[in-house]
N, C-alpha and C positions, 0 to 999 in steps of 0.2 A: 094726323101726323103721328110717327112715331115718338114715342117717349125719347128715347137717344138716335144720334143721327151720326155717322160719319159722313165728310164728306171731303176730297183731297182738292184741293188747290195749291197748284204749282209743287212747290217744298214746304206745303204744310197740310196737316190735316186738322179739320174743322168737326171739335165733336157740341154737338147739340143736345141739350137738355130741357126737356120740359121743365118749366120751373115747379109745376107741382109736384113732378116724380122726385125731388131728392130735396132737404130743406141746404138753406144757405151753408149751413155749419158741415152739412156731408159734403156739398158741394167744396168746400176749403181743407176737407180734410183730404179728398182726393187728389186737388191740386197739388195739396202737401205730398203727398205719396209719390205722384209721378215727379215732382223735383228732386225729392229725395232716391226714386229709382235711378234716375238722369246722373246724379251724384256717383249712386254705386257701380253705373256702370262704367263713366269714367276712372273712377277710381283703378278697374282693373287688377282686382285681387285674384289671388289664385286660389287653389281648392286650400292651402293650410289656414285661411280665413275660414273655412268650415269647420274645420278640423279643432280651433281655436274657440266656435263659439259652441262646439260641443262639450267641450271640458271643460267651458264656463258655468253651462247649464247642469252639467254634470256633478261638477261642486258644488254649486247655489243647492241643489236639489240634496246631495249627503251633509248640507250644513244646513238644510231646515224643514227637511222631508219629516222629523220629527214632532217640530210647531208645526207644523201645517197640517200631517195627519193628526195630530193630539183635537186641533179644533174642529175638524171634520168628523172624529168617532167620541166627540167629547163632552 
C-alpha cells in the first residue's frame, strides 16, 4: 500500500494515510491548513491583500531587523 492514497468518489475525494507515515498532531495540523485554505479561498481577496501583507512584512522587518540582527552577529 501506498503511504497516501487519493481516491474520488462521486463529489468527494478520499485521501489516505498510512497511519505511520505522519503522527496525529501532523495529521490535525493539515486538516487545519486545508480549512483554513477553504476559508481564503472563499474569502475572494484580490491582489491589494498582497500587496497589504507586503508592507506588513516590510515594516515588522525596518522595526526589528535591528534586534534580530544584534542577536544573530551578537
Amino acid at each position: 500500500m501506498d503511504t497516501i492514497t487519493l481516491e474520488k468518489q462521486d463529489n468527494r475525494v478520499v485521501i489516505s494515510i498510512d497511519e505511520n507515515y505522519l503522527s496525529q498532531s501532523t495529521i490535525n495540523k493539515l486538516i487545519d491548513r486545508l480549512k483554513w485554505e477553504h476559508l481564503i479561498e472563499r474569502a475572494d481577496f484580490d491582489e491589494s491583500i498582497d500587496e497589504l501583507g507586503e508592507q506588513i512584512k516590510a515594516n515588522w522587518w525596518a522595526e526589528n531587523r535591528e534586534h534580530i540582527l544584534g542577536h544573530i552577529n551578537g
